[in-house]
CHARMM-style PDB file with segment names, atoms N, HN, CA, C and O in Angstrom:
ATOM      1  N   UNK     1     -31.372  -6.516 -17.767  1.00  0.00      PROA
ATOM      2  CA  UNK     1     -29.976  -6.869 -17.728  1.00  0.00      PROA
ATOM      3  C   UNK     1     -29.784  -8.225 -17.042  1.00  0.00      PROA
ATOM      4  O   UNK     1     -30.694  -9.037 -16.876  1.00  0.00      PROA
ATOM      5  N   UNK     2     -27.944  -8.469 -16.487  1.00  0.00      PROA
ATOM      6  HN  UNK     2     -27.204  -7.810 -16.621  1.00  0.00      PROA
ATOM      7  CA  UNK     2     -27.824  -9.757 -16.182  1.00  0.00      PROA
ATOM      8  C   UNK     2     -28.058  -9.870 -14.583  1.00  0.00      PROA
ATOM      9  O   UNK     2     -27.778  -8.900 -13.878  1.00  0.00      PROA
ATOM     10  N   UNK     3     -28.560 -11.030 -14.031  1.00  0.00      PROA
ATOM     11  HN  UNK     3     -28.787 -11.817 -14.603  1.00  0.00      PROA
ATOM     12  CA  UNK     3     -28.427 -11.614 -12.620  1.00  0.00      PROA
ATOM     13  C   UNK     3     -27.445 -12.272 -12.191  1.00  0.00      PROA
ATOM     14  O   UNK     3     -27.336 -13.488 -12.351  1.00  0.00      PROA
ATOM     15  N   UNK     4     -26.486 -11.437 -11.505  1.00  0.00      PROA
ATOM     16  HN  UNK     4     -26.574 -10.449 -11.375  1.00  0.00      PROA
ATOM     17  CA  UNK     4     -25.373 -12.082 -11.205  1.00  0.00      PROA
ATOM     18  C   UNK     4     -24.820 -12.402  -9.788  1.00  0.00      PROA
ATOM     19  O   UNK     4     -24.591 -11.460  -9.030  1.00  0.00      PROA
ATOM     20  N   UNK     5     -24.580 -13.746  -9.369  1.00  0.00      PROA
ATOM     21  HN  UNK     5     -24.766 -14.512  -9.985  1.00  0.00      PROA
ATOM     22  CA  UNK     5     -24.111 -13.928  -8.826  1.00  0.00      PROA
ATOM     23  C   UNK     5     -22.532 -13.810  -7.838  1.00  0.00      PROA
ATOM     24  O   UNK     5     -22.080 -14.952  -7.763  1.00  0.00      PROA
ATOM     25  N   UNK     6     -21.822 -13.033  -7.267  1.00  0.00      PROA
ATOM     26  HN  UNK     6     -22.190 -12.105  -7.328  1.00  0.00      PROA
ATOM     27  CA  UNK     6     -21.060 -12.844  -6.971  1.00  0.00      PROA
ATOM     28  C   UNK     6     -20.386 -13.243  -5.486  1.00  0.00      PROA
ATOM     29  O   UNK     6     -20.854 -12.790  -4.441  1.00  0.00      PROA
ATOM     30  N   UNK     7     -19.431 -13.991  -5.514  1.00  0.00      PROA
ATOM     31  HN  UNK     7     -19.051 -14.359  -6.363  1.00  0.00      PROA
ATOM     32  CA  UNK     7     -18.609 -14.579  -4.063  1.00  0.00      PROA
ATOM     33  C   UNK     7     -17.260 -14.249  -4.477  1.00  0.00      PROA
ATOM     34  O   UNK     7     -16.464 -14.440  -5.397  1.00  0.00      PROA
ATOM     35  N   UNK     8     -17.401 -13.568  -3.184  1.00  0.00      PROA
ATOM     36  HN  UNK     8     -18.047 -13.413  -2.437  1.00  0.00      PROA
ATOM     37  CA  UNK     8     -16.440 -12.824  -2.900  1.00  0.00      PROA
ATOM     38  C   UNK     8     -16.438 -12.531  -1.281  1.00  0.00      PROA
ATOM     39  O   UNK     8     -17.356 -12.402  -0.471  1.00  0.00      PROA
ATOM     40  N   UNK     9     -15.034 -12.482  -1.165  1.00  0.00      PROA
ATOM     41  HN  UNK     9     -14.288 -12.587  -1.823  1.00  0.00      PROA
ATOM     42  CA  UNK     9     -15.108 -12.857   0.625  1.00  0.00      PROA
ATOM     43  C   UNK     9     -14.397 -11.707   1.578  1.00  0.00      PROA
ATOM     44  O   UNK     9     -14.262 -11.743   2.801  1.00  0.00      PROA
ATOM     45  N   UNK    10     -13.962 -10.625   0.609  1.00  0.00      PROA
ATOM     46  HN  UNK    10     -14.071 -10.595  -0.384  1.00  0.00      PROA
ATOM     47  CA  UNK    10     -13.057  -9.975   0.922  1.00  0.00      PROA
ATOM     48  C   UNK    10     -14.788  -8.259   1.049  1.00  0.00      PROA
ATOM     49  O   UNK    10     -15.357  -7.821   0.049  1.00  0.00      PROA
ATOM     50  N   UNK    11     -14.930  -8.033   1.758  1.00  0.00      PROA
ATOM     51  HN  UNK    11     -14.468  -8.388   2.570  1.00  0.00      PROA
ATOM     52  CA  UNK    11     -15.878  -7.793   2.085  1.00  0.00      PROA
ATOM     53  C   UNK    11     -15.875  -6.082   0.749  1.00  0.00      PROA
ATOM     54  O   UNK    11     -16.664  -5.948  -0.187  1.00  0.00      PROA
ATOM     55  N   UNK    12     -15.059  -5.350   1.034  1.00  0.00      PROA
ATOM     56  HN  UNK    12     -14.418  -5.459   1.793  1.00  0.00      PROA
ATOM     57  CA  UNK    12     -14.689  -3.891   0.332  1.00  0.00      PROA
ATOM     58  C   UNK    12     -14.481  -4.351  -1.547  1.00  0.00      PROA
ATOM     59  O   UNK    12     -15.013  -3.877  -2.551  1.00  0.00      PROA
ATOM     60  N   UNK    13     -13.720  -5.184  -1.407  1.00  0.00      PROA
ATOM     61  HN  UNK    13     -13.288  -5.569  -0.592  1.00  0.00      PROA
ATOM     62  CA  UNK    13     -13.646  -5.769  -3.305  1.00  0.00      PROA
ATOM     63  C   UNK    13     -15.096  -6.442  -3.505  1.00  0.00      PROA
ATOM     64  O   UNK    13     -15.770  -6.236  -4.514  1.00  0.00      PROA
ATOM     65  N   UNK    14     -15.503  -7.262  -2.447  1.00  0.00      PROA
ATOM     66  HN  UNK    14     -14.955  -7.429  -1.628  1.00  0.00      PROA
ATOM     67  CA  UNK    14     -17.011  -7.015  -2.972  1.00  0.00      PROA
ATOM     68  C   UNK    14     -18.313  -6.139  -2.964  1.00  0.00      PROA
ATOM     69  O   UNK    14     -19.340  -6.586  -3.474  1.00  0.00      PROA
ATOM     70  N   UNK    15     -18.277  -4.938  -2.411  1.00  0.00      PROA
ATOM     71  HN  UNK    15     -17.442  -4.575  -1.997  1.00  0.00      PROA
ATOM     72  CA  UNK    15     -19.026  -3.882  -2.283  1.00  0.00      PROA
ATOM     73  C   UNK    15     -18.587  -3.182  -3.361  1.00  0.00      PROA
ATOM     74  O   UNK    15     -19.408  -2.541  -4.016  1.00  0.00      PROA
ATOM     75  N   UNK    16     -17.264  -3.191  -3.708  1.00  0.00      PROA
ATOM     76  HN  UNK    16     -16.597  -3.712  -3.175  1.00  0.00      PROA
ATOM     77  CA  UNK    16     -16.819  -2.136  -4.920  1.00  0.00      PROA
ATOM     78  C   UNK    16     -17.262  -2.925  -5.919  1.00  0.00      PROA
ATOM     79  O   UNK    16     -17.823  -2.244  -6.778  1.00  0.00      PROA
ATOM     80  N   UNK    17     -17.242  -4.287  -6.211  1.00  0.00      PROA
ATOM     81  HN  UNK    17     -16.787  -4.840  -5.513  1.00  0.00      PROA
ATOM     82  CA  UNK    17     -17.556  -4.903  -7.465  1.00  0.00      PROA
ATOM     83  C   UNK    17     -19.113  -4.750  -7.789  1.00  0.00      PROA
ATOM     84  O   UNK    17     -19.462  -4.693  -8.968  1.00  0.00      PROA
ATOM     85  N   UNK    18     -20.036  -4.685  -6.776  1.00  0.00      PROA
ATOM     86  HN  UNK    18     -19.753  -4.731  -5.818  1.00  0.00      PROA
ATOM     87  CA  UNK    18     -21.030  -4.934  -6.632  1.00  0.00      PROA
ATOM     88  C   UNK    18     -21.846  -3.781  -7.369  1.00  0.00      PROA
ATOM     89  O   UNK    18     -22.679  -3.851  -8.272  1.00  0.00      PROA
ATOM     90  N   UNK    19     -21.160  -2.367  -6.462  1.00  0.00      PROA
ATOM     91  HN  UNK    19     -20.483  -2.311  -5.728  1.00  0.00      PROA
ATOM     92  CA  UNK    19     -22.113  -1.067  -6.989  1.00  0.00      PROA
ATOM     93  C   UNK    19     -21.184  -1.198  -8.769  1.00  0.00      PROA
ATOM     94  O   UNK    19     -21.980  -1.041  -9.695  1.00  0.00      PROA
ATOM     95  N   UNK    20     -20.507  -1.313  -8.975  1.00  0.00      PROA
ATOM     96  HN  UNK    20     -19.860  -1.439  -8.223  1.00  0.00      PROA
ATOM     97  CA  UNK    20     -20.313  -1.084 -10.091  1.00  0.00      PROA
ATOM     98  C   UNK    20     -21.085  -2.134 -10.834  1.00  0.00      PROA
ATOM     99  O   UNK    20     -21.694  -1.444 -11.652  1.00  0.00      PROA
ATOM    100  N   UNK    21     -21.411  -3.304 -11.039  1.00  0.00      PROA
ATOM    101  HN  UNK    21     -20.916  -3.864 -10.374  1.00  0.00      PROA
ATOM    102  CA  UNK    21     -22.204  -3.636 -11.732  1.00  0.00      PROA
ATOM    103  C   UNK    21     -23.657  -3.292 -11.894  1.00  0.00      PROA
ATOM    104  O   UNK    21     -24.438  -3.269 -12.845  1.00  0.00      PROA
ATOM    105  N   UNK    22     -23.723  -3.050 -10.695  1.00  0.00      PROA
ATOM    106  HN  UNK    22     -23.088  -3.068  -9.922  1.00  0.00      PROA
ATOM    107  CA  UNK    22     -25.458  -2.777 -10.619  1.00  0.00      PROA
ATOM    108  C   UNK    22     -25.628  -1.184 -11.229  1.00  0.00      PROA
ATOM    109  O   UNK    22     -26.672  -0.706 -11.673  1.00  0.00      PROA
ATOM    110  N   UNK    23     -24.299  -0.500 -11.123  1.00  0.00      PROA
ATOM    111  HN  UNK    23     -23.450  -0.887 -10.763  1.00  0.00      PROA
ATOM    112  CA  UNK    23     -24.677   0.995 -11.859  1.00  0.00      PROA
ATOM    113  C   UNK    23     -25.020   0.409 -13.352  1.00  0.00      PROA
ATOM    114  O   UNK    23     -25.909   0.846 -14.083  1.00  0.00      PROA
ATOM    115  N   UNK    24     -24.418  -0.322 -13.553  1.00  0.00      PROA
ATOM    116  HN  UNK    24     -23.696  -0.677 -12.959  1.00  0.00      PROA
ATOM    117  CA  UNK    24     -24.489  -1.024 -15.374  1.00  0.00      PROA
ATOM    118  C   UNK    24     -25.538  -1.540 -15.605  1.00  0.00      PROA
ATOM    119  O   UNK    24     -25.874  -1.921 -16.726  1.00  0.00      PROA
ATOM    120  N   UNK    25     -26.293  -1.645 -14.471  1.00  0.00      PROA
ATOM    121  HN  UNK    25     -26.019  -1.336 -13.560  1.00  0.00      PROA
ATOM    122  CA  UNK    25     -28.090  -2.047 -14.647  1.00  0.00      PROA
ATOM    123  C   UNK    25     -28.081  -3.307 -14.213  1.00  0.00      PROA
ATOM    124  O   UNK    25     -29.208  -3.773 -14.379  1.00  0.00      PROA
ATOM    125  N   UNK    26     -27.214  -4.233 -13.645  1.00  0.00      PROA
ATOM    126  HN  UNK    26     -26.298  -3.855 -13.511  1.00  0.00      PROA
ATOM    127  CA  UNK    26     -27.307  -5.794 -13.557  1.00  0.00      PROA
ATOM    128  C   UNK    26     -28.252  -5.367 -12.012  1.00  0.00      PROA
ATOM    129  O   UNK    26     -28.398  -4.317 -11.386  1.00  0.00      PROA
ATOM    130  N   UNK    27     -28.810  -6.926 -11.813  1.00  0.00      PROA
ATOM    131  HN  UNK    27     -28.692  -7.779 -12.321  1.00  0.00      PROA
ATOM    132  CA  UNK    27     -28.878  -7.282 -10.292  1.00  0.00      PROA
ATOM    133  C   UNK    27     -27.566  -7.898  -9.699  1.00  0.00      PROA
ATOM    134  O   UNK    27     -26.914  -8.455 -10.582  1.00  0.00      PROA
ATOM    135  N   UNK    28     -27.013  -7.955  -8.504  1.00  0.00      PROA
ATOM    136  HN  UNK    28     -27.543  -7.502  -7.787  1.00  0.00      PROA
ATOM    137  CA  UNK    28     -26.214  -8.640  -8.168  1.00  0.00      PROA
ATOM    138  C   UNK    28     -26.752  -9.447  -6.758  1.00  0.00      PROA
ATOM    139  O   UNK    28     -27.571  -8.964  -5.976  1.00  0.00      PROA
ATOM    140  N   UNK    29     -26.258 -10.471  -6.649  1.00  0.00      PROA
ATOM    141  HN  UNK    29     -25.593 -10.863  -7.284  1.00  0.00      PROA
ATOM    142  CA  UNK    29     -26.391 -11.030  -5.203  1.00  0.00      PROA
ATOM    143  C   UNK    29     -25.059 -11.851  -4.920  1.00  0.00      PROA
ATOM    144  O   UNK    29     -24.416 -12.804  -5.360  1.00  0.00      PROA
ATOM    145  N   UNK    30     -25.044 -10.870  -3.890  1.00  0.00      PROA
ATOM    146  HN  UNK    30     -25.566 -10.096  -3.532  1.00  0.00      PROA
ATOM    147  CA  UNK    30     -23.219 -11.382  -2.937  1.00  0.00      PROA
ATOM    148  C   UNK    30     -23.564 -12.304  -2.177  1.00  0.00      PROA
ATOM    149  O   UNK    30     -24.617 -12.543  -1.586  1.00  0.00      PROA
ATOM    150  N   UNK    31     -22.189 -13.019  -2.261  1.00  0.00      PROA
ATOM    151  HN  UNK    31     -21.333 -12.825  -2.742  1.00  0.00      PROA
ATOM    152  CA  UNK    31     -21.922 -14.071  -1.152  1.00  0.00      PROA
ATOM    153  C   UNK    31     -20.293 -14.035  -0.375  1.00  0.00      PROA
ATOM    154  O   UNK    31     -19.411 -13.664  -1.150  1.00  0.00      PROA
ATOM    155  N   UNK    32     -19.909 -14.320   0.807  1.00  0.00      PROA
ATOM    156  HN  UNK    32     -20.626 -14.621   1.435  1.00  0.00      PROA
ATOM    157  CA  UNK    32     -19.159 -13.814   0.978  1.00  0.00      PROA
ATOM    158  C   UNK    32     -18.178 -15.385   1.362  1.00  0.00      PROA
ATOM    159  O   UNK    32     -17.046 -15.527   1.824  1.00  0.00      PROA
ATOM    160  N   UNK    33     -19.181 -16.339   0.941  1.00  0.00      PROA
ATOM    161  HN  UNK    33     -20.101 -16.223   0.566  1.00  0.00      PROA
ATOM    162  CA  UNK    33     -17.833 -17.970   1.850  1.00  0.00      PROA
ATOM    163  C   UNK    33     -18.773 -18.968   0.325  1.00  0.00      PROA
ATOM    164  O   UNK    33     -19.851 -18.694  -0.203  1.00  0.00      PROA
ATOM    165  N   UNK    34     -17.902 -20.000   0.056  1.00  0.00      PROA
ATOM    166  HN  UNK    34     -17.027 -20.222   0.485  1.00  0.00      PROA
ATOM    167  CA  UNK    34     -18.020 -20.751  -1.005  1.00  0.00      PROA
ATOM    168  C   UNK    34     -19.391 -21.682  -0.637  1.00  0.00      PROA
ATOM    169  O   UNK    34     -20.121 -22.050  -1.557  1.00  0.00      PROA
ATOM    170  N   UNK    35     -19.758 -22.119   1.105  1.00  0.00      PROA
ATOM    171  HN  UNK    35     -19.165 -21.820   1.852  1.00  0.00      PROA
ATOM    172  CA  UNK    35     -20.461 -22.846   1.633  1.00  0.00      PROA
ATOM    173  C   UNK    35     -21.945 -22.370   1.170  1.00  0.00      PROA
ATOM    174  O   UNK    35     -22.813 -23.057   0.632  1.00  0.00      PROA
ATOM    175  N   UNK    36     -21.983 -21.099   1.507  1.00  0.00      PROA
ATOM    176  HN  UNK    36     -21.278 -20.541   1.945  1.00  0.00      PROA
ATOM    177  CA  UNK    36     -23.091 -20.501   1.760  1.00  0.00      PROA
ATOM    178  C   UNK    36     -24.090 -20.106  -0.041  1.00  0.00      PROA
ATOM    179  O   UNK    36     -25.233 -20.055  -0.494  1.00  0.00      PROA
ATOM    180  N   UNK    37     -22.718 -19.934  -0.436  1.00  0.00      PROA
ATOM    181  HN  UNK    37     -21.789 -19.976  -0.067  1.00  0.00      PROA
ATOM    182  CA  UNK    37     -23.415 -19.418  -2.336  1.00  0.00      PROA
ATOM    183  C   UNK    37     -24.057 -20.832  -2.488  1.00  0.00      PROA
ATOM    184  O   UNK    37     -25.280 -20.975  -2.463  1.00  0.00      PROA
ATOM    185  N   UNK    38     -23.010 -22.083  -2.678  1.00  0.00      PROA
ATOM    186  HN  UNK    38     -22.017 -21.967  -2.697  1.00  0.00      PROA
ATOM    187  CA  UNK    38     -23.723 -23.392  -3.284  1.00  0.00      PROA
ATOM    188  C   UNK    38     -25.270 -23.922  -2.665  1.00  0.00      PROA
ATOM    189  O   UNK    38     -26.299 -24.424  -3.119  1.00  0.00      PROA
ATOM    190  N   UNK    39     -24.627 -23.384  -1.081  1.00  0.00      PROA
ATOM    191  HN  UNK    39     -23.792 -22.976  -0.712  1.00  0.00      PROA
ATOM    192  CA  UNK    39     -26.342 -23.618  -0.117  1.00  0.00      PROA
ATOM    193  C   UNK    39     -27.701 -22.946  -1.431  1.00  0.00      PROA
ATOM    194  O   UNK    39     -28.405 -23.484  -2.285  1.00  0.00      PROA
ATOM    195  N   UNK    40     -27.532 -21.776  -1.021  1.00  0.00      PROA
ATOM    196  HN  UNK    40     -26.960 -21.338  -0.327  1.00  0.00      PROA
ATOM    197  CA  UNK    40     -28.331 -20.753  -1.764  1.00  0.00      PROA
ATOM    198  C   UNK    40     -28.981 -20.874  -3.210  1.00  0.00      PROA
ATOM    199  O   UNK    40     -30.161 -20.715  -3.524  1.00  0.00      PROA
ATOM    200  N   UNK    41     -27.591 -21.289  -4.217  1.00  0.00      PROA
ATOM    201  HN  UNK    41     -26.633 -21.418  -3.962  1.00  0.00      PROA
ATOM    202  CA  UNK    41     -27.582 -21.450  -5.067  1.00  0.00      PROA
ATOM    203  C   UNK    41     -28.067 -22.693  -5.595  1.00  0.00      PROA
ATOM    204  O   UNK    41     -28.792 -22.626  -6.587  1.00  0.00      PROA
ATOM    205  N   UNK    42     -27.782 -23.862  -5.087  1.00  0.00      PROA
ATOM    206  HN  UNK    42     -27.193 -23.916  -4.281  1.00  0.00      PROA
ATOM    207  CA  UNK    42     -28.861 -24.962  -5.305  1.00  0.00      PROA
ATOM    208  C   UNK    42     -30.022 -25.053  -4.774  1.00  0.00      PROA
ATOM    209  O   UNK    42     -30.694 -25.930  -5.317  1.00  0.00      PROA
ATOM    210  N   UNK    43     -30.701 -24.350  -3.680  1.00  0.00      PROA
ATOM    211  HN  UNK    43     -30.155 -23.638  -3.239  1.00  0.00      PROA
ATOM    212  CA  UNK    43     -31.832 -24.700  -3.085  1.00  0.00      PROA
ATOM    213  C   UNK    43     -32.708 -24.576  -3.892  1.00  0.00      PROA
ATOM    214  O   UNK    43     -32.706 -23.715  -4.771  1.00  0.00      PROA
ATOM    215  N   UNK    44     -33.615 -25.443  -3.710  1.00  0.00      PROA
ATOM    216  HN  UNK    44     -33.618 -26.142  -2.995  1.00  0.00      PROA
ATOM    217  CA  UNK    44     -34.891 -25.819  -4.479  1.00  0.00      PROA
ATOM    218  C   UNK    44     -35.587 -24.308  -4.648  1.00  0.00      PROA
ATOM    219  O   UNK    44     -35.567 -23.459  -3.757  1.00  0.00      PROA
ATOM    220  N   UNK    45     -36.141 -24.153  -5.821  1.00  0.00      PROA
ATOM    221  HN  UNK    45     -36.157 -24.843  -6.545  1.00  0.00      PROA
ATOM    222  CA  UNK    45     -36.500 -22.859  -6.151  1.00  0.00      PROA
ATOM    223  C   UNK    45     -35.882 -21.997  -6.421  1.00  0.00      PROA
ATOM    224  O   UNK    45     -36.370 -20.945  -6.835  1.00  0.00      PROA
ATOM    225  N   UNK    46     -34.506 -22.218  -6.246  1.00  0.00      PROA
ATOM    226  HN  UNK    46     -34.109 -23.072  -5.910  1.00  0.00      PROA
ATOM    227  CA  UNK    46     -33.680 -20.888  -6.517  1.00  0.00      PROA
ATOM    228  C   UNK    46     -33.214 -20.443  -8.073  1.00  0.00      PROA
ATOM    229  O   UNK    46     -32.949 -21.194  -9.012  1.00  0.00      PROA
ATOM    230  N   UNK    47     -33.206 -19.451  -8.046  1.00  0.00      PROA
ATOM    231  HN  UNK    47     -33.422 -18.841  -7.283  1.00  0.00      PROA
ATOM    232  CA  UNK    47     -33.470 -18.674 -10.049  1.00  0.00      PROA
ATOM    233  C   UNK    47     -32.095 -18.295 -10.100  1.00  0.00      PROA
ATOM    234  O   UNK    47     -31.557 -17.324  -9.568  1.00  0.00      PROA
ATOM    235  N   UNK    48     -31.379 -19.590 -11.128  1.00  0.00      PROA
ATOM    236  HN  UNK    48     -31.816 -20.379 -11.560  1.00  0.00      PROA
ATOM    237  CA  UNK    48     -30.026 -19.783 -11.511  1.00  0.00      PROA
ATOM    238  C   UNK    48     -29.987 -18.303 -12.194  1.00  0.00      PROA
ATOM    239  O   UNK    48     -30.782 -17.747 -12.952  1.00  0.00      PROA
ATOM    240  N   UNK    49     -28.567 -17.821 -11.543  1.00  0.00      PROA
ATOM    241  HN  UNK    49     -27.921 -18.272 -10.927  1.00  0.00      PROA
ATOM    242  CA  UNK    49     -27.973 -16.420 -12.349  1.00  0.00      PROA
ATOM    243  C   UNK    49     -27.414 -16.536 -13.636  1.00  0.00      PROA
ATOM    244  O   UNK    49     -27.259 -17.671 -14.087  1.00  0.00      PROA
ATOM    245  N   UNK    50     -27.111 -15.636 -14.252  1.00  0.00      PROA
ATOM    246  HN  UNK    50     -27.237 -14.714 -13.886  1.00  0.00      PROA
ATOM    247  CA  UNK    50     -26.649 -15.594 -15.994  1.00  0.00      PROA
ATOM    248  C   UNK    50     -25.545 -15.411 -15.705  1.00  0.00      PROA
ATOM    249  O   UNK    50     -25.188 -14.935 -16.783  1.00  0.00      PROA
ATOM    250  N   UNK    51     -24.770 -15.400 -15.173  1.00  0.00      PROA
ATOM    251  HN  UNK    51     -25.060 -15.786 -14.297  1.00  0.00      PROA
ATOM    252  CA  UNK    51     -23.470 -14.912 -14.390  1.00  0.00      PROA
ATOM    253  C   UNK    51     -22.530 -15.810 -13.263  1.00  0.00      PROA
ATOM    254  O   UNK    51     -23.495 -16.473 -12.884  1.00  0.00      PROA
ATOM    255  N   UNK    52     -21.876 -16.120 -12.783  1.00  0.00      PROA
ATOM    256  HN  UNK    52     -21.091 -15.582 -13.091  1.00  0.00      PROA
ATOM    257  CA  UNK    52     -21.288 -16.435 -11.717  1.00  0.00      PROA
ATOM    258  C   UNK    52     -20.105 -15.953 -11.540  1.00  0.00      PROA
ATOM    259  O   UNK    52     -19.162 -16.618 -11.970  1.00  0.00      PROA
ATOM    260  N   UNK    53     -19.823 -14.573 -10.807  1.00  0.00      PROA
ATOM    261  HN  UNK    53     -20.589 -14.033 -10.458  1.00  0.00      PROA
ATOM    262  CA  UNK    53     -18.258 -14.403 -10.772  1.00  0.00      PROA
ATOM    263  C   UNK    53     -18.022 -14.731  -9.389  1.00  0.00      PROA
ATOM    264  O   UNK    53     -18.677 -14.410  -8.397  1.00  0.00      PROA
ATOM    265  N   UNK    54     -16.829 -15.521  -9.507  1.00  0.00      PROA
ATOM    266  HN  UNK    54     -16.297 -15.781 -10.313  1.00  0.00      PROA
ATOM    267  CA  UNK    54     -15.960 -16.366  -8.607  1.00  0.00      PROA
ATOM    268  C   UNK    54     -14.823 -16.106  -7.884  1.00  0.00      PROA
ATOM    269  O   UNK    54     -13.893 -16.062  -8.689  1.00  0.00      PROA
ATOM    270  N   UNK    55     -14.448 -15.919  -6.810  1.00  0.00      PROA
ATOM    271  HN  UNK    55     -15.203 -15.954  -6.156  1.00  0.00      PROA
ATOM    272  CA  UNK    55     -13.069 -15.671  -6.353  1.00  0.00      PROA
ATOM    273  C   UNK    55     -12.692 -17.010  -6.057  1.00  0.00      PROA
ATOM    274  O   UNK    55     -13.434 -17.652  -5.313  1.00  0.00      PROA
ATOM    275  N   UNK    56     -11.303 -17.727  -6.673  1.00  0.00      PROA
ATOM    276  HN  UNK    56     -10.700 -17.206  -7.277  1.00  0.00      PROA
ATOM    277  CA  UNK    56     -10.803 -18.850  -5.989  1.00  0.00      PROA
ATOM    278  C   UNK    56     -10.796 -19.515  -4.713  1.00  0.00      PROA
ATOM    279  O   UNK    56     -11.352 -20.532  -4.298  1.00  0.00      PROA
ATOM    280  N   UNK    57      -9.716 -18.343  -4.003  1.00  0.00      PROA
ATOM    281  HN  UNK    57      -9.265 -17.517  -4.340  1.00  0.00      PROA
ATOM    282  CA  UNK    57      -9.478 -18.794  -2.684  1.00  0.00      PROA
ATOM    283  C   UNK    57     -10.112 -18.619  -1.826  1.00  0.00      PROA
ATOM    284  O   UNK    57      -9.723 -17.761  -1.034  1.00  0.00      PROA
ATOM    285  N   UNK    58     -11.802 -19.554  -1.454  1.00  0.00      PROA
ATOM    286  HN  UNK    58     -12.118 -20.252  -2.098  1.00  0.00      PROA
ATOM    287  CA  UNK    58     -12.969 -18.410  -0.542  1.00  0.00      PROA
ATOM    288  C   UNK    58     -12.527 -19.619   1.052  1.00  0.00      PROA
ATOM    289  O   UNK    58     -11.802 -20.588   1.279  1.00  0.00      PROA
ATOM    290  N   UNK    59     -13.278 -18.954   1.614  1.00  0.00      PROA
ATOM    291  HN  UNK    59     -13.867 -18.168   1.429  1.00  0.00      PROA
ATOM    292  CA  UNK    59     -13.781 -19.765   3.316  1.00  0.00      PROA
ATOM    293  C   UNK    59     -14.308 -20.738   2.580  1.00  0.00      PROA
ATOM    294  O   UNK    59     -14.524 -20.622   1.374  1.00  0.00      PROA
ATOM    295  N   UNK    60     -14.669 -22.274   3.600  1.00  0.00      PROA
ATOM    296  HN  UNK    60     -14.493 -22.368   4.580  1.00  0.00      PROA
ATOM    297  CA  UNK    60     -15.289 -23.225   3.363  1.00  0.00      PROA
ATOM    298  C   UNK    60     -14.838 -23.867   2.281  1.00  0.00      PROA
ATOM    299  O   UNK    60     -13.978 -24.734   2.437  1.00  0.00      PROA
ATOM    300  N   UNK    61     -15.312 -23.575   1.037  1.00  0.00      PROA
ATOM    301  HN  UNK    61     -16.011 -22.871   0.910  1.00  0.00      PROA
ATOM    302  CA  UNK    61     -15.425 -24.069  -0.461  1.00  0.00      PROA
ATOM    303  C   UNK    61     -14.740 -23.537  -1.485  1.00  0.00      PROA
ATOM    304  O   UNK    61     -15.470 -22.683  -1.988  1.00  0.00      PROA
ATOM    305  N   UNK    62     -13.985 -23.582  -1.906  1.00  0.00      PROA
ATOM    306  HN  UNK    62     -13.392 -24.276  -1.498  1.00  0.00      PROA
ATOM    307  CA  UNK    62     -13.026 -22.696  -2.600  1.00  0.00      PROA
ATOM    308  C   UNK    62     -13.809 -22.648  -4.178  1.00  0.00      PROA
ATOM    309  O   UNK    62     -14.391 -23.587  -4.721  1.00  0.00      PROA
ATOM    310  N   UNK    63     -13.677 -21.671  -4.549  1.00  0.00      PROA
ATOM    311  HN  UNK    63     -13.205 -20.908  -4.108  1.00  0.00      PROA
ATOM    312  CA  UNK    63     -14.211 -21.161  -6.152  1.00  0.00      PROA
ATOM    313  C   UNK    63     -14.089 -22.458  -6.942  1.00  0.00      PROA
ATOM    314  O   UNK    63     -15.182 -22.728  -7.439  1.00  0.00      PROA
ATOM    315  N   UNK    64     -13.342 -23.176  -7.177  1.00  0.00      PROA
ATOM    316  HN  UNK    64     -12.454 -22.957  -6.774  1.00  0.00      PROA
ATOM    317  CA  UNK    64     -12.700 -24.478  -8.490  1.00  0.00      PROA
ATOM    318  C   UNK    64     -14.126 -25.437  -7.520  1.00  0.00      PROA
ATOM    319  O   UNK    64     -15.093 -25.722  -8.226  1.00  0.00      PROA
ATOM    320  N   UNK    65     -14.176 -25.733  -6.506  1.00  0.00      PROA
ATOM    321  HN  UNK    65     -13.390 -25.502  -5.933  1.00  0.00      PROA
ATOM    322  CA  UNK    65     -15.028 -26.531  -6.301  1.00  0.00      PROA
ATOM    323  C   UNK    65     -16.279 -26.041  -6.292  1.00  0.00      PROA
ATOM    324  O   UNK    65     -17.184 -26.765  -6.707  1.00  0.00      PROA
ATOM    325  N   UNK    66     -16.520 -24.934  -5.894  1.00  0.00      PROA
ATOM    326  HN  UNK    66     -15.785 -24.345  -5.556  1.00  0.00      PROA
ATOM    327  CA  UNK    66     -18.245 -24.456  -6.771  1.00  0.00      PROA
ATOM    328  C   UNK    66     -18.406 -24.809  -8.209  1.00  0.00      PROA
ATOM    329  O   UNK    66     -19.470 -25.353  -8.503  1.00  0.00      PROA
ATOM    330  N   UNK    67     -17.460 -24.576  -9.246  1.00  0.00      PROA
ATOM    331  HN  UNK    67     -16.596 -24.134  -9.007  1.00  0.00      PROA
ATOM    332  CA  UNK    67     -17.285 -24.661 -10.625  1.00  0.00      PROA
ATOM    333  C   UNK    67     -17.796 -26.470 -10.373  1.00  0.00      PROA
ATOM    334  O   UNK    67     -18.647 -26.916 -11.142  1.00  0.00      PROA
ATOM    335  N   UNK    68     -17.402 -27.086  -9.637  1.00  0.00      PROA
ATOM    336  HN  UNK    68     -16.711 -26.723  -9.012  1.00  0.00      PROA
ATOM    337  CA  UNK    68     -16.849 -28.586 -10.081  1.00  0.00      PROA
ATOM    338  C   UNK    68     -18.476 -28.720  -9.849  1.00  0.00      PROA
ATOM    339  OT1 UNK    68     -19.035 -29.804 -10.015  1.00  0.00      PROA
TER     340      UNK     68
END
C-alpha cells in the first residue's frame, strides 16, 4: 500500500486519522508542526511518501508553504 505522510498538529485528529489509514494497510508517518515534516522530509536519504496529507494552519510553517 501507500506511504503517507501526515501533519497534523492537533494531536487526537491526528491519532484518529492515523489508525484509520493504517487499518487500510497504508504506512503512515505523523508530524505534528510544518518545521519539523519539511526538516524530515527533505533530509538527505529520506524516502519521499506517495501521499502528503496537509493541515493548513500548522506551528512554524503553515501547510501552503510546505506545498510551495
Amino acid at each position: 500500500m501507500a506511504h503517507i505522510a501526515l501533519v497534523e498538529d492537533e494531536p487526537e485528529l491526528s491519532a484518529l486519522v492515523t489508525r484509520s489509514l493504517q487499518e487500510a494497510g497504508h504506512t503512515v508517518e505523523p508530524y505534528f508542526d510544518g518545521e519539523t515534516a519539511l526538516k524530515r522530509l527533505l533530509a538527505p536519504g529520506a524516502t519521499d511518501p506517495d501521499l502528503l496529507v496537509l493541515d493548513l494552519m500548522l506551528p512554524k510553517v503553515d501547510g501552503l508553504e510546505i506545498c510551495r
